[in-house]
C-alpha positions in Angstrom: 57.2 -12.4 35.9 53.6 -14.2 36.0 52.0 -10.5 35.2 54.3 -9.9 32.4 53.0 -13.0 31.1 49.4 -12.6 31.5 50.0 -9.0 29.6 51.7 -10.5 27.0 49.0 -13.5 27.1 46.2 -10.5 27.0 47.7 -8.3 24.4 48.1 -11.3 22.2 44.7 -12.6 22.7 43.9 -8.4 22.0 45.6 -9.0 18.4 43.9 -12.4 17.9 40.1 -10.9 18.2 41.2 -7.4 16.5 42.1 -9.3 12.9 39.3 -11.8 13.7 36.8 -8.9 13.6 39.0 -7.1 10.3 38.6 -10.1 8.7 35.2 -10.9 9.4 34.4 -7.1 8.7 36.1 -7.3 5.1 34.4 -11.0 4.4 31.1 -10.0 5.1 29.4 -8.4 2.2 26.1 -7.2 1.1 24.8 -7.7 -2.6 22.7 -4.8 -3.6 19.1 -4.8 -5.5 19.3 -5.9 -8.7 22.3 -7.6 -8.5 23.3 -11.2 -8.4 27.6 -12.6 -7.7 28.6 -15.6 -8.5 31.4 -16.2 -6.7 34.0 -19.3 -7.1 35.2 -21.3 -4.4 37.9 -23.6 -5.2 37.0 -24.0 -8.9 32.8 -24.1 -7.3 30.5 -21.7 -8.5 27.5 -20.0 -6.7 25.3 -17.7 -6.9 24.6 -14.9 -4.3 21.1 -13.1 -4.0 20.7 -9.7 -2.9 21.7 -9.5 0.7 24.3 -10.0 3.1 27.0 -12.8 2.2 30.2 -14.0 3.2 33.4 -13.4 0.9 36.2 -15.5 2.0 39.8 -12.6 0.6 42.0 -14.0 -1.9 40.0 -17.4 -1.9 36.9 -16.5 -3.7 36.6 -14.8 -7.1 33.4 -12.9 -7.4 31.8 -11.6 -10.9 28.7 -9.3 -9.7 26.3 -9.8 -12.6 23.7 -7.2 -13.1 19.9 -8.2 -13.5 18.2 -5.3 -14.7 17.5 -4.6 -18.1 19.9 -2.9 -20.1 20.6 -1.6 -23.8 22.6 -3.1 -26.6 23.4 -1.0 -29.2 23.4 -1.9 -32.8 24.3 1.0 -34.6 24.8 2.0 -38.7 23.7 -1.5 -40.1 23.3 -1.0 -43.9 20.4 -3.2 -44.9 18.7 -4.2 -48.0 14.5 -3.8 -48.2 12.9 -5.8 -49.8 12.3 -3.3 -53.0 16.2 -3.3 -53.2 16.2 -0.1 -51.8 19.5 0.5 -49.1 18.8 2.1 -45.3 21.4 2.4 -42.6 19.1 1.6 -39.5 20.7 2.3 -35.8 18.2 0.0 -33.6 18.5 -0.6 -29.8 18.0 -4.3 -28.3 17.1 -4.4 -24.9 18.1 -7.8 -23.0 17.7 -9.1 -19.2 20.2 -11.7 -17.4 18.4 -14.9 -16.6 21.4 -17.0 -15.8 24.0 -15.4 -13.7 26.0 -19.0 -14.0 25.6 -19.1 -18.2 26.4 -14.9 -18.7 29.0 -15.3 -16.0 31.1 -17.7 -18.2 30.9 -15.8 -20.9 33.7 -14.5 -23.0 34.5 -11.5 -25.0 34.0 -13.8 -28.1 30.1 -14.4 -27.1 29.6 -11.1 -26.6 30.6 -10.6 -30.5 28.9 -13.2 -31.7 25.8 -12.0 -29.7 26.3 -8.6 -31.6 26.2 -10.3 -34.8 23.4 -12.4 -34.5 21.7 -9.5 -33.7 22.8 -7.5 -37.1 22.1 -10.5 -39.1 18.5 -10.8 -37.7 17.8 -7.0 -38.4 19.4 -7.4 -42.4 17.0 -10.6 -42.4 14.2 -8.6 -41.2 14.7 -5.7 -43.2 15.0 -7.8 -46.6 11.7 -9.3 -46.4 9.7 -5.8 -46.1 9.4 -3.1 -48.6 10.9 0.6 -47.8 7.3 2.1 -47.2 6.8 -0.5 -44.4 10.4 -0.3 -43.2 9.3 3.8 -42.4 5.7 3.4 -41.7 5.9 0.5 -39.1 9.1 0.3 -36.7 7.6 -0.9 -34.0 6.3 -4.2 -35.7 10.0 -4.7 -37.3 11.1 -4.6 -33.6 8.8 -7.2 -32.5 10.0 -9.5 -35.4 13.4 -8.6 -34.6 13.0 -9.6 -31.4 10.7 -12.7 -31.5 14.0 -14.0 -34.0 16.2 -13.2 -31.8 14.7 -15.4 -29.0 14.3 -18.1 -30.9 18.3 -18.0 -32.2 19.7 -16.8 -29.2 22.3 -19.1 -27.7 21.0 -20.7 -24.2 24.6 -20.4 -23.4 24.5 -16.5 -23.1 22.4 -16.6 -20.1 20.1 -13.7 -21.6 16.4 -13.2 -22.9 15.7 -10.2 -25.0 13.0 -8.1 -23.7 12.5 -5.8 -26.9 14.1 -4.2 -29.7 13.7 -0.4 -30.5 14.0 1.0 -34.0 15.7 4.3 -33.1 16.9 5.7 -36.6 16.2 5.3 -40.5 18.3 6.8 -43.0 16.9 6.7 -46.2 18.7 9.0 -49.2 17.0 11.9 -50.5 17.0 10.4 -54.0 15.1 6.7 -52.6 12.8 9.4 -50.5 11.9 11.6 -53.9 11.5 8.7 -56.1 8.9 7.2 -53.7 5.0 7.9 -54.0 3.7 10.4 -51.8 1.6 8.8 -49.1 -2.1 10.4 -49.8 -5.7 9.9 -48.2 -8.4 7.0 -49.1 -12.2 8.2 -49.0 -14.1 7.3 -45.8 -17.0 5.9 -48.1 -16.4 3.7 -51.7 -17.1 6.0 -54.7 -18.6 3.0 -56.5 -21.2 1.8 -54.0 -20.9 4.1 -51.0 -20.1 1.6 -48.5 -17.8 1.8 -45.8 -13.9 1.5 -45.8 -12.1 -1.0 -43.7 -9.4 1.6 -43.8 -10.1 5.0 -44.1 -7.9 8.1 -43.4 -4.0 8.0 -43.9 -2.6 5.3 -45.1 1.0 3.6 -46.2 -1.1 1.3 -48.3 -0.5 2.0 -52.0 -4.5 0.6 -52.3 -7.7 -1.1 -51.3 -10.7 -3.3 -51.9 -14.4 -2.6 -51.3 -15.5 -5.8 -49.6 -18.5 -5.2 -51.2 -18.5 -4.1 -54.6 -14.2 -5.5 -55.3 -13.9 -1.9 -56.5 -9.6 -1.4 -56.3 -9.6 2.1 -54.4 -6.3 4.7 -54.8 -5.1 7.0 -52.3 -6.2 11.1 -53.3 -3.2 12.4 -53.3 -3.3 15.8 -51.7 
């Protein structure tokens, strides 16, 4: 009778530490590189670095939130230059978490609203420039674009934009034929022969002699 009992005691104490090391096996967790989870505890939020952690099942809620850069894309906005001419631009805008709490809580809603701030900023961008410098300078629309978006962005999103790429330009053919063809200024002004500022190919439609004021035109080849 007394080794029945100390079986039963044994396979029982057997049980005990076999789901005490499941558990403790399925609880313990290891956030990867890159990665941050804030995870809820009885309505508490935290935030878990890379590394191991422990995960308490069914208790905690865990949104993993991932820190490295990543693209947004803003595709087929139809904007207005500044010489009234219309371009579909497809740009891409390239954001970092630096709030795992703030982008946690987000909802789908700020997520939309995030996508429109950043098509409003490009059609604000895009109406204060003429079409040559719309095609001739992307990059420097993309800093703007993102130096507004920065500065607008809600502090609630949890997210700083790193940069914006201008991937596409669509321009008609009849805006594209109606504009001047881009030529070449002369190294040297005709007038005086002193040097240009701004020789070789140019997007600028002219430019001054510092010396003499003569008004120099591209030679259009």
């Amino acid at each position: 009778m007394a080794a029945t009992t100390i079986t039963i005691l044994l396979c029982l104490l057997f049980f005990i530490f076999l789901m005490g090391v499941i558990m403790l096996g399925s609880a313990l967790r290891k956030v990867p590189q890159n990665e941050q989870w804030v995870v809820t505890r009885l309505g508490e939020p935290s935030v878990k670095g890379p590394g191991w952690t422990m995960q308490i099942p069914l208790l905690d809620q865990v949104v993993k939130v991932d820190m490295a850069e990543k693209p947004t894309n803003i595709q087929d906005q139809t904007c207005i230059t500044s010489d009234r001419a219309p371009v579909i631009i497809h740009m891409l805008v390239y954001s970092r978490v630096i709030d795992p709490l703030k982008y946690a809580s987000q909802t789908g809603r700020n997520r939309q609203d995030f996508l429109h701030l950043a098509s409003g900023t490009l059609k604000a961008a895009v109406s204060t420039r003429p079409l040559d410098q719309i095609l001739s300078a992307r990059e420097e629309l993309g800093a703007a674009i993102c130096d507004k978006l920065n500065a607008e962005d809600d502090p609630a999103l949890g997210l700083r934009i790193e940069k914006v790429k201008v991937m596409e330009i669509v321009v008609s053919k009849e805006i594209l034929a109606s504009m001047p063809v881009p030529g070449e200024f002369p190294p040297e002004c005709p007038a005086c022969g002193a040097p240009l500022n701004s020789p070789g190919s140019q997007s600028l439609r002219q430019i001054k002699c510092e010396y003499c004021g003569l008004l120099i035109y591209p030679l259009i080849k």
